[in-house]
C-alpha angles and dihedrals in degrees: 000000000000092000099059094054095076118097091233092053090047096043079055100050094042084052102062099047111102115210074252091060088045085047102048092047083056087051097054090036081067099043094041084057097040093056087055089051096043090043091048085234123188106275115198121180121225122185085335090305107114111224136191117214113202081052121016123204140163141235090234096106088058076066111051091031087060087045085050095051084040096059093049099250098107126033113227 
């Protein structure tokens, strides 16, 4: 993880991602999220942020996905 902490590593990384790339992340987050809801998963909240154990995953994509929308590139 350590070498990917470094700003020349990430420059390169960030480089490399296409909108495409940005679009299609949104797309599993949701489903990543949908299938806790569907499934009735465990939900723990931690600092506000809820939080599902046997597969975590994160609200980041509902970000993304509303600057996205904002920006004109997605429709809501």
């Amino acid at each position: 993880m350590d070498e990917y902490k470094k700003e020349e590593e990430f420059r390169k990384i960030l480089n490399s991602i296409t909108l495409d790339d940005v679009i299609n992340a949104v797309a599993r987050g949701e489903k990543i999220r949908k299938n806790h809801e569907d499934n009735n998963d465990h939900k723990e909240i931690v600092n506000g942020f809820i939080y599902y154990r046997n597969n975590p995953d994160m609200t980041l994509h509902s970000i993304v996905k509303q600057i996205l929308v904002d920006v004109g590139i997605l429709k809501k």
